[in-house]
C-alpha positions in Angstrom: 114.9 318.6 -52.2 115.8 321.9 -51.4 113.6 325.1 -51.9 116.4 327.7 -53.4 114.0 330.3 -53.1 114.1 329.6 -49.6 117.9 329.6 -48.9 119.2 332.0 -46.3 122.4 332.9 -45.7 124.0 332.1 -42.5 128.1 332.5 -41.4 128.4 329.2 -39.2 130.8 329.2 -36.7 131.8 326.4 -34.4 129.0 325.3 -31.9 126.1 327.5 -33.0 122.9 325.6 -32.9 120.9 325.6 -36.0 117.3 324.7 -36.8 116.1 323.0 -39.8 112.8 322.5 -40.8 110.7 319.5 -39.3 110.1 317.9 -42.6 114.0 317.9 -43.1 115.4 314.1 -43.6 118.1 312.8 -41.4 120.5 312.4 -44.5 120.1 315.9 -45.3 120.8 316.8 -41.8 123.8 314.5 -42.3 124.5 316.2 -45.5 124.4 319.8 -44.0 126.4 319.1 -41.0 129.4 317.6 -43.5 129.2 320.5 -45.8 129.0 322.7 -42.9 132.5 321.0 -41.3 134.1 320.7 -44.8 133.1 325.2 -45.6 134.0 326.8 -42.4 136.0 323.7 -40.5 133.3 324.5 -38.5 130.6 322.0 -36.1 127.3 323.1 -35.4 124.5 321.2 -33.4 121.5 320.6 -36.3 117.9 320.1 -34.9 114.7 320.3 -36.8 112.2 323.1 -36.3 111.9 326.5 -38.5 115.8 327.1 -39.7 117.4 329.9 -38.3 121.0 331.0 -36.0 120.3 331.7 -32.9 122.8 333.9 -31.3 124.4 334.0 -28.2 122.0 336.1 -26.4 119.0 334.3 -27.8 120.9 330.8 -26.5 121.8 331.6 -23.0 117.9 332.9 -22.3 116.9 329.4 -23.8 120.1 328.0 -20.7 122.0 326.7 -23.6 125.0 328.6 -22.1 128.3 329.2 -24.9 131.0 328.9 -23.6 
């Protein structure tokens, strides 16, 4: 279930890496990845740790270079 209180808001665009809580289910990964295509016709890579975007910047330190 999803903690509103916790909601951020985030402007997806296509490719950004996002990170989604470890207790997160696969389906809801699923889920968010579907929504996330179907709201900004956008595809973003969804991996489970504490959710936040990282930017550009924050990516290509990590050598997950954007192209």
């Amino acid at each position: 279930m999803i903690d509103f209180e916790a909601v951020k808001k985030l402007r997806v665009r296509d490719g950004d890496l996002l990170v989604v809580p470890e207790s997160t289910d696969q389906e809801d990964m699923v889920r968010l990845a579907e929504c996330i295509q179907l709201m900004n016709n956008a595809r973003a890579v969804i991996v489970r740790g504490p959710l936040k975007l990282l930017d550009d910047t924050t990516m290509n330190k990590l050598g997950w270079y954007r192209a």
